[in-house]
C-alpha positions in Angstrom: 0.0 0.0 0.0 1.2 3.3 -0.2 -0.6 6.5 1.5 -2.3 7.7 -1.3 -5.7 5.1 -1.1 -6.4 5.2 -4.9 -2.7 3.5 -5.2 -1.2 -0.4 -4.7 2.5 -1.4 -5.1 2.6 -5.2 -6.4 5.7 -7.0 -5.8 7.5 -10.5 -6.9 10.4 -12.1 -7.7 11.9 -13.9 -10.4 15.4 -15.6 -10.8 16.1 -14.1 -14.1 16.7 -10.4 -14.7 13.5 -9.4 -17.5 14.0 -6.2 -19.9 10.6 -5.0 -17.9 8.7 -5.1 -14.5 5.1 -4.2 -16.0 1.8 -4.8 -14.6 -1.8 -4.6 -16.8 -4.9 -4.3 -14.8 -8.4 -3.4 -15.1 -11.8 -3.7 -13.8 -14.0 -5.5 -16.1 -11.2 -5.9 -19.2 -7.5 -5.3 -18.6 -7.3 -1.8 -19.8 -4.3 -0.2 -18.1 -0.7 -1.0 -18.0 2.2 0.5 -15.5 5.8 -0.2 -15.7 7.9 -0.1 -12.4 11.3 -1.6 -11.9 13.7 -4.4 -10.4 16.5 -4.5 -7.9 19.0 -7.4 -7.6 19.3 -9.0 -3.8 21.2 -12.0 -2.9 20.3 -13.8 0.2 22.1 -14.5 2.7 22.2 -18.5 3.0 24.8 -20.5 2.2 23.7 -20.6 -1.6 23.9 -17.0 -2.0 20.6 -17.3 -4.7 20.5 -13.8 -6.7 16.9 -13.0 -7.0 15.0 -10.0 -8.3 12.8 -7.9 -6.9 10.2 -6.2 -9.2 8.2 -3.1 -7.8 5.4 -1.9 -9.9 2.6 0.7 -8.2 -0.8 0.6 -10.1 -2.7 4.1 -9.9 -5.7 5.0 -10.6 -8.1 2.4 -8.6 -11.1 2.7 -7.1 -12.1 1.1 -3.3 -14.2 -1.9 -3.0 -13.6 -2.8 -6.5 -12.1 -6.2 -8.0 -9.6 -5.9 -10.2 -8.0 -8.3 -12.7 -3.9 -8.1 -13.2 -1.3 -9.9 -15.2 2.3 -9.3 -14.7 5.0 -8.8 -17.7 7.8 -10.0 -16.6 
């Protein structure tokens, strides 16, 4: 969450660095699309695993609604 309430950061992780950290979204039909960005971090453990950490905030949205995303990794 951030503070402003019409906002939501969506994070994940993936072991391969992608060209983009974008999420699509919409309400009925996925309509908009926001692009955020990655940061490496290694654990740790004794494997030392490099993994990235995408950041995207989706604007825009509207309380008590359901939304529908997909992520483009």
């Amino acid at each position: 969450m951030t503070a402003n309430w019409s906002q939501m950061i969506v994070t994940w992780t993936t072991f391969d660095k992608t060209n983009t950290s974008t999420v699509e979204y919409g309400i009925n039909s996925i309509d908009k699309s926001s692009v955020g960005y990655s940061t490496l971090f290694v654990d740790g453990g004794n494997e030392s695993r490099a993994l990235y950490i995408h950041r995207v905030i989706l604007t825009g949205l509207r309380p008590g609604q359901k939304y529908s995303e997909r992520i483009i990794a």
